[in-house]
C-alpha positions as CSV (number, residue, x, y, z in Angstrom):
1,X,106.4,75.3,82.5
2,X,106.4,78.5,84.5
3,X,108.1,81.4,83.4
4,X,108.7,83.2,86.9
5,X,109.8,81.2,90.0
6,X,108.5,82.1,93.6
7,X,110.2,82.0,96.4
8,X,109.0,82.4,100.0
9,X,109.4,81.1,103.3
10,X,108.7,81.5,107.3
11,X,110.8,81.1,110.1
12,X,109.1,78.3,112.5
13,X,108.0,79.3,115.6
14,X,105.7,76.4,116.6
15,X,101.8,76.3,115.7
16,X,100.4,78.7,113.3
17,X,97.3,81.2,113.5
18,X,94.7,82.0,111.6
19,X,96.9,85.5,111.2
20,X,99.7,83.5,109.3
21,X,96.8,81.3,107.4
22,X,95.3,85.0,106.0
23,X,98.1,86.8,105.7
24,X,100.7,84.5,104.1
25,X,99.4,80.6,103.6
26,X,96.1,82.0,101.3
27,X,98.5,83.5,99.1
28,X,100.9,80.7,99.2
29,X,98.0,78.0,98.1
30,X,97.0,80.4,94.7
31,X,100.4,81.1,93.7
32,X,101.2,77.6,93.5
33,X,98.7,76.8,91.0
34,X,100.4,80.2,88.8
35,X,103.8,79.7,89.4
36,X,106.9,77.4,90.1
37,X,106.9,78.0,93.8
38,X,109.6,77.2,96.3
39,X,108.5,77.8,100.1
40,X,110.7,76.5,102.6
41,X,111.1,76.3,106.9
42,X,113.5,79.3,107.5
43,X,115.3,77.4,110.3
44,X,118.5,79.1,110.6
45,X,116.9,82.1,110.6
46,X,115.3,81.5,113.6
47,X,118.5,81.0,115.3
48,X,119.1,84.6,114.5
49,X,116.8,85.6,116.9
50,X,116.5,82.4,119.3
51,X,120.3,81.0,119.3
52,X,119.9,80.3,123.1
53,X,116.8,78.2,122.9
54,X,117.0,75.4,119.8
55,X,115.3,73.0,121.0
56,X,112.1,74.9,120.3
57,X,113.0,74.9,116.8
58,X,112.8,71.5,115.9
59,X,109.7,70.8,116.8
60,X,108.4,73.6,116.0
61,X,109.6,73.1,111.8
62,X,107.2,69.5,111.9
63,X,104.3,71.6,113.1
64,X,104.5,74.4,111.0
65,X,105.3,71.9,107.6
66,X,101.8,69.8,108.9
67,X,100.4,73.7,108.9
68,X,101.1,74.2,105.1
69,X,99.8,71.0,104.3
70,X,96.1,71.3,106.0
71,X,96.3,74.9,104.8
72,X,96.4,73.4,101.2
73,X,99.3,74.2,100.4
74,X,100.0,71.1,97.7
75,X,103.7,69.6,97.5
76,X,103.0,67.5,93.9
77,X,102.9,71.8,93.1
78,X,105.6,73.6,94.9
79,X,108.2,72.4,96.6
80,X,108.7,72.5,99.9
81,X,111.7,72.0,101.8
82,X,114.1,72.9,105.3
83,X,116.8,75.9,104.6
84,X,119.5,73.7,107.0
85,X,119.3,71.0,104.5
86,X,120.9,72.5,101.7
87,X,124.3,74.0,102.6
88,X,124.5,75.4,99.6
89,X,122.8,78.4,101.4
90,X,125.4,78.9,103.7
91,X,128.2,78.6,101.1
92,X,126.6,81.6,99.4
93,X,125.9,83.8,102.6
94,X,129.7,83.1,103.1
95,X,130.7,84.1,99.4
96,X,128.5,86.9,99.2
97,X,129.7,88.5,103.1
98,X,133.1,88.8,101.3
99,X,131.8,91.6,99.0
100,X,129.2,93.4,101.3
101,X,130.0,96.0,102.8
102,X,129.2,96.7,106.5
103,X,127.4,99.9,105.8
104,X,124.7,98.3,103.4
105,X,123.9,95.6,106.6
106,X,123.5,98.1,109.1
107,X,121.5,100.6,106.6
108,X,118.4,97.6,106.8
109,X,115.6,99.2,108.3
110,X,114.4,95.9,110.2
111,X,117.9,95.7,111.8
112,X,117.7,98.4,114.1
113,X,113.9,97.9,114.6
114,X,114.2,94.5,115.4
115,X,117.1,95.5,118.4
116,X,114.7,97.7,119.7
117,X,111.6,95.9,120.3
118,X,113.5,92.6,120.7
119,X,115.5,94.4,124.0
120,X,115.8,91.3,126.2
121,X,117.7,89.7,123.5
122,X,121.6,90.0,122.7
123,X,121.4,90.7,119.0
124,X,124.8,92.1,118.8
125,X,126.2,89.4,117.0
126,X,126.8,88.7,113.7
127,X,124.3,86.3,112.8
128,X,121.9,89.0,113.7
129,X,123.8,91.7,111.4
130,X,124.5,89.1,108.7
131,X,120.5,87.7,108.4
132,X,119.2,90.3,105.3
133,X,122.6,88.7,103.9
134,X,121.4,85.1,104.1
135,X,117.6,85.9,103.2
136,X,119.0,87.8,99.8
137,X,121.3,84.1,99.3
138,X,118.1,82.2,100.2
139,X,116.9,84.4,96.9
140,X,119.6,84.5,94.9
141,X,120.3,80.8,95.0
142,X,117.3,79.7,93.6
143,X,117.4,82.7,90.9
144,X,113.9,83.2,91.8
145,X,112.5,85.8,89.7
146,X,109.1,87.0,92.2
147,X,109.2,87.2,96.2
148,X,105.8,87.9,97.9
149,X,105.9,90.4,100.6
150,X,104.3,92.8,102.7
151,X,105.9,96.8,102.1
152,X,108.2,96.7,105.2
153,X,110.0,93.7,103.8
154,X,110.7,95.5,100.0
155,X,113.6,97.1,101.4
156,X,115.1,93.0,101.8
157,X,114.5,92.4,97.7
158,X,115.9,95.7,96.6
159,X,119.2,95.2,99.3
160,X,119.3,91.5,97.7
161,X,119.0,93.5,94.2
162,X,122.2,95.2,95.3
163,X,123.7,92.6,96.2
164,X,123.5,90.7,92.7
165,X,124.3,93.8,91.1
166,X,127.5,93.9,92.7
167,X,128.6,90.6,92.3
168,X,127.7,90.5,88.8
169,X,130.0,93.6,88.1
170,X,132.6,92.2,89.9
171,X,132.7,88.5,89.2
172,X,130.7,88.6,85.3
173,X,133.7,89.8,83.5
174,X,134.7,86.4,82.0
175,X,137.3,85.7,80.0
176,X,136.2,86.5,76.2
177,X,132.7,87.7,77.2
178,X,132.3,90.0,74.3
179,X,133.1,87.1,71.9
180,X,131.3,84.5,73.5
181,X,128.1,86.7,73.5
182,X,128.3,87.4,70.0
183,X,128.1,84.0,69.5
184,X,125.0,83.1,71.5
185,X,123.6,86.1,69.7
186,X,123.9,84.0,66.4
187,X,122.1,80.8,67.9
188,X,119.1,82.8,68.3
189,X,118.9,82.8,64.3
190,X,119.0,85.7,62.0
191,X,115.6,87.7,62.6
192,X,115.7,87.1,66.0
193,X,119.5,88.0,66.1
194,X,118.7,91.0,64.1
195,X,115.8,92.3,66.3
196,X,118.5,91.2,69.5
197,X,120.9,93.8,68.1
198,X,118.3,96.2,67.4
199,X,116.8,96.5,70.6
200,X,120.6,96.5,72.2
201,X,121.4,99.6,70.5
202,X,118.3,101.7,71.4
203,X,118.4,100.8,75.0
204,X,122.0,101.6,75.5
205,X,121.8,104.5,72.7
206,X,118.7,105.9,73.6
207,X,118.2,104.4,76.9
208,X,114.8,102.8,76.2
209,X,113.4,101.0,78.8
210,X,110.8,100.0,76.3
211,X,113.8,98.0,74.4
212,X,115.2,96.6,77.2
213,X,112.0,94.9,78.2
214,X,111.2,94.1,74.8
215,X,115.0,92.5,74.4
216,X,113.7,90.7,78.1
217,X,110.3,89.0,76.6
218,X,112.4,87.9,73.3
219,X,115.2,86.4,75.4
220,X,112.7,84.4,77.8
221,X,111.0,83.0,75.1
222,X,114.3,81.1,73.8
223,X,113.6,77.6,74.9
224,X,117.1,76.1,73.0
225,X,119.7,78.7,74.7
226,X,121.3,77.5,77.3
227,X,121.6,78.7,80.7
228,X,125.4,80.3,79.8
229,X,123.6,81.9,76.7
230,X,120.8,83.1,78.0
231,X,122.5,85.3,81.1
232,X,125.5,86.2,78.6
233,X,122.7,87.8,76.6
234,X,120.9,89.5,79.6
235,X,124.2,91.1,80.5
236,X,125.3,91.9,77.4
237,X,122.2,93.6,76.8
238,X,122.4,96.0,79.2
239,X,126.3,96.9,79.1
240,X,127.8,94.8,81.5
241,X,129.1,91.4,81.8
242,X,127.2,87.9,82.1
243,X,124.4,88.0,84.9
244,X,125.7,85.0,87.1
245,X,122.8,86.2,89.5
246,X,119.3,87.3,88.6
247,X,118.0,90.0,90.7
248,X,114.4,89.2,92.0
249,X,111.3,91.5,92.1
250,X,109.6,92.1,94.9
251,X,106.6,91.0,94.7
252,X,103.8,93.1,97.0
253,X,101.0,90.9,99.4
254,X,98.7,93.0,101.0
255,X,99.0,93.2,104.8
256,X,96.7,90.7,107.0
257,X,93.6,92.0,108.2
258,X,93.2,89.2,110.6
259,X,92.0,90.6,113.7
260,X,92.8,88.8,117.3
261,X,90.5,87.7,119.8
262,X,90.9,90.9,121.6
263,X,90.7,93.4,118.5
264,X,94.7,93.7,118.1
265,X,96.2,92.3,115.3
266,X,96.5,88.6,115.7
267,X,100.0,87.6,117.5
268,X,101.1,84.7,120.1
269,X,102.8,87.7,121.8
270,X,99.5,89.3,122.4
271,X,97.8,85.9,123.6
272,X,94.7,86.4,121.8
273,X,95.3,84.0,118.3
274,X,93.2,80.7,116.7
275,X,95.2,78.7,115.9
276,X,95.3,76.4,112.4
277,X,94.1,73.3,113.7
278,X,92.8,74.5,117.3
279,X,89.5,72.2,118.5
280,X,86.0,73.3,118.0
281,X,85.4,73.2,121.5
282,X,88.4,75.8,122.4
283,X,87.3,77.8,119.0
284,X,83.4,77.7,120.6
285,X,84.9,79.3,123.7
286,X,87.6,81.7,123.0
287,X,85.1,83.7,120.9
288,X,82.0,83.2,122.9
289,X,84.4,84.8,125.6
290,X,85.6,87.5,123.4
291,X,85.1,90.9,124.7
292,X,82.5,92.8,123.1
293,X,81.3,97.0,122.9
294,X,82.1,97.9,127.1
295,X,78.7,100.1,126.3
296,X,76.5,96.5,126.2
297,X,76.7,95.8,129.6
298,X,73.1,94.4,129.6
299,X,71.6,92.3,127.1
300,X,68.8,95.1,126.2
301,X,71.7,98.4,125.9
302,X,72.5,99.3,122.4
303,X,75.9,99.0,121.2
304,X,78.7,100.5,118.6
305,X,80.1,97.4,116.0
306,X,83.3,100.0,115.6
307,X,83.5,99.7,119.1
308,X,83.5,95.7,119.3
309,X,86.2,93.2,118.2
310,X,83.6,90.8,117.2
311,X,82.6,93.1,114.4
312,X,86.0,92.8,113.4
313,X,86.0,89.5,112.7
314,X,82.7,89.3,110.9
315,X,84.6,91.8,108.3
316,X,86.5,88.5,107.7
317,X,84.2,86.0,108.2
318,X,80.3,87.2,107.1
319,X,78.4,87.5,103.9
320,X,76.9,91.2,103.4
321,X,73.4,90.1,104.4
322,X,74.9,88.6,108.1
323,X,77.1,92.0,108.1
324,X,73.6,93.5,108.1
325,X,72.1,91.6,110.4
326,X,74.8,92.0,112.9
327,X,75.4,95.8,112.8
328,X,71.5,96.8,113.1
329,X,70.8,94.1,115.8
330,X,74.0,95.6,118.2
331,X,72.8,98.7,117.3
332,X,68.9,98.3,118.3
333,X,69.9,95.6,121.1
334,X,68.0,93.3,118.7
335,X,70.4,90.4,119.1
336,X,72.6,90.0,122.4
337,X,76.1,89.2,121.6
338,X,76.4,85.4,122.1
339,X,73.8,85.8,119.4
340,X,76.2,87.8,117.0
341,X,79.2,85.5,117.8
342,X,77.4,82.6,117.0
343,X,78.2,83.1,113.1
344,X,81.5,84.1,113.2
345,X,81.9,80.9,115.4
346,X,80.4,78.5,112.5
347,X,82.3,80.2,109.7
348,X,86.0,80.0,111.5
349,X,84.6,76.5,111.6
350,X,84.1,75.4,108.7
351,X,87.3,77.3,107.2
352,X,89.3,75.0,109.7
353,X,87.5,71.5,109.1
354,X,88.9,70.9,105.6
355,X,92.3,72.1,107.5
356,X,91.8,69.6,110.4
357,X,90.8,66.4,108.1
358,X,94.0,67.5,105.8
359,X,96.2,67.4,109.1
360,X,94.7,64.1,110.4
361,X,96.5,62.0,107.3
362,X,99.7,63.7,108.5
363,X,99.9,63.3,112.2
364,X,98.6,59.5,111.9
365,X,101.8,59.0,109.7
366,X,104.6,61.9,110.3
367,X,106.5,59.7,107.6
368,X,104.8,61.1,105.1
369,X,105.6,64.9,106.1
370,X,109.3,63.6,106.2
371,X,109.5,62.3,102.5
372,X,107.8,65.2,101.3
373,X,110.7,67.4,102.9
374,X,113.4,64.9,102.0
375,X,111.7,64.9,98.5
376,X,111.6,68.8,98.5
377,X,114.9,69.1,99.6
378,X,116.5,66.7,97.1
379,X,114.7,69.3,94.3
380,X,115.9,72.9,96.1
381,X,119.9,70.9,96.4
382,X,119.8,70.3,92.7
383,X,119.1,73.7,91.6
384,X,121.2,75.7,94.4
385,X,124.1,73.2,93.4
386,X,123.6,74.4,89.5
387,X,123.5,78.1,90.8
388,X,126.4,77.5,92.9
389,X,128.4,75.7,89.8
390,X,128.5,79.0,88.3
391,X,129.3,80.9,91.1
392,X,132.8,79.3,91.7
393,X,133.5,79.2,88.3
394,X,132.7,82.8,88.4
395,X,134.9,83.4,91.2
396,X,137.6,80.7,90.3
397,X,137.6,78.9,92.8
398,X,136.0,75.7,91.0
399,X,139.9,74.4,91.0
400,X,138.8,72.0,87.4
């Protein structure tokens, strides 16, 4: 069993590129095979942004699930499932918007970015000002212990950090919490409960960080303590009541260097993207057609690789020895440049065929892709109803 729990997801916005496949998908398929990972079709988050056109979204979540799966990502090891079909979600964004204040929303650095380069949009709603709300439930939820992201999105974990920090101290006060974590102190048996005590002290004494993460390790190796227990003894641990929810660690992917067809970064908003499962034929063509160094204007003029998106793409795509080949032949006007494309062509290739064949078993029965969701969604319910037990109790408002 896993010890940390990933959780990571995309909004869907219809076919995905060879940007998202290097920049999130890559990651997605190793982590799975090192951790229990969640990944789910951020659907109401797309409504944040594109409330006035829904209809795109639907189709848009089939595609993008059909994506995952010919990118490898493997649902018999993660599971994978659609944010609107567990409610639970919702009921925690609503429970949670009752102790955030204002200020902390509108302190999010993507919210006031996002309003300016999103201009022909109304985002002045509160769906909009409310989303770093619903991604830190779509966290929190799941107590998932590790979300991968790029360094603009850390901000999101430590806000969602805040968050359960703040509903801990409010709501993990329960009644007899002092006894009732003494008590789970003597399940973990007398040297264990010794060392507990021990490493208690010097953290709260002393504040040793070296403690407290000791005091962690012994604590997640505790397969017999129940759930209770075990975040009684967290909280108790550091001074403050029982930790109804865990606070996630951000968990840092480096930036894409996929480059587009053009030498931008690969976006559908600049027009110049591969997509996941595009043809060979309109693969063949959109990079023959690429634009190359402006200086080659005939086939025998030298050219500059820094100066040519092509080059770009062989920084992705070709062994040192092609690399080689490429750079001295532009810069001799050795080789023209259909010549130089012509690997970067069969490698972007053969990445996609495995990706194609994987699709094909998919698309020539879209039942399958629905019973892996239904599947995944029946797994994600379960354990956002078990975090969302604790959370009315916590609030008392479970009325048993």
């Amino acid at each position: 069993m896993f010890a940390d729990r990933v959780l990571s997801g995309m909004r869907p916005t219809g076919s995905l590129h060879l940007g998202h496949y290097h920049g999130v998908l890559k990651n997605w398929v190793q982590m799975q095979n090192e951790y229990e990972c969640l990944f789910f079709v951020a659907d109401w988050h797309a409504l944040t942004t594109h409330y006035d056109t829904p209809q795109l979204i639907e189709q848009s979540v089939w595609d993008m699930v059909v994506d995952w799966l010919a990118a490898g990502v493997n649902p018999a090891r993660a599971t994978l499932f659609i944010q609107s079909r567990v409610p639970e979600h919702a009921e925690l964004h609503l429970l949670l918007s009752m102790i955030t204040p204002l200020g902390w929303l509108e302190r999010v650095p993507t919210y006031k970015d996002q309003q300016e380069k999103l201009v022909e949009k109304d985002l002045s709603t509160y769906g909009f000002l409310g989303y770093p709300l619903l991604q830190s439930a779509d966290i929190l939820i799941y107590r998932a212990t590790q979300v991968p992201v790029g360094e603009d999105q850390v901000p999101h974990i430590e806000f969602t950090r805040e968050i359960a920090r703040r509903f801990n101290h409010i709501y993990g006060r329960e009644a007899g919490f002092e006894e009732k974590a003494e008590a789970a102190v003597k399940k973990l048996g007398g040297k264990k409960a010794k060392l507990y005590h021990e490493l208690r002290i010097r953290f709260q004494e002393q504040g040793d960080d070296a403690a407290l993460e000791s005091a962690k390790s012994l604590l997640d190796e505790q397969q017999s303590l129940s759930h209770g227990d075990r975040e009684r003894l967290f909280g108790f641990l550091e001074g403050g009541g029982k930790m109804i929810l865990s606070e996630p660690r951000a968990m840092l992917t480096a930036a894409s260097k996929m480059p587009g067809l053009d030498g931008q970064k690969m976006s559908k908003s600049y027009n110049n993207t591969l997509t996941l499962r595009e043809d060979e034929a309109s693969v063949s063509k959109k990079i023959r057609t690429m634009p190359t160094d402006p200086a080659r204007i005939r086939r025998t003029d030298v050219g500059n690789p820094d100066k040519c998106p092509v080059w770009q793409l062989h920084q992705v795509y070709s062994s040192e020895q092609t690399k080689q080949w490429a750079m001295q032949g532009c810069k001799s006007a050795g080789i023209g440049c259909i010549e130089c494309k012509q690997p970067v062509i069969d490698a972007v290739l053969a990445e996609q065929r495995p990706m194609r064949e994987r699709a094909q078993l998919y698309l020539d029965d879209p039942a399958l892709v629905r019973n892996i969701i239904a599947d995944g969604c029946e797994k994600a319910r379960k354990l956002a109803s078990e975090t969302m037990r604790e959370v009315r109790e916590a609030m008392g408002i479970s009325y048993t």
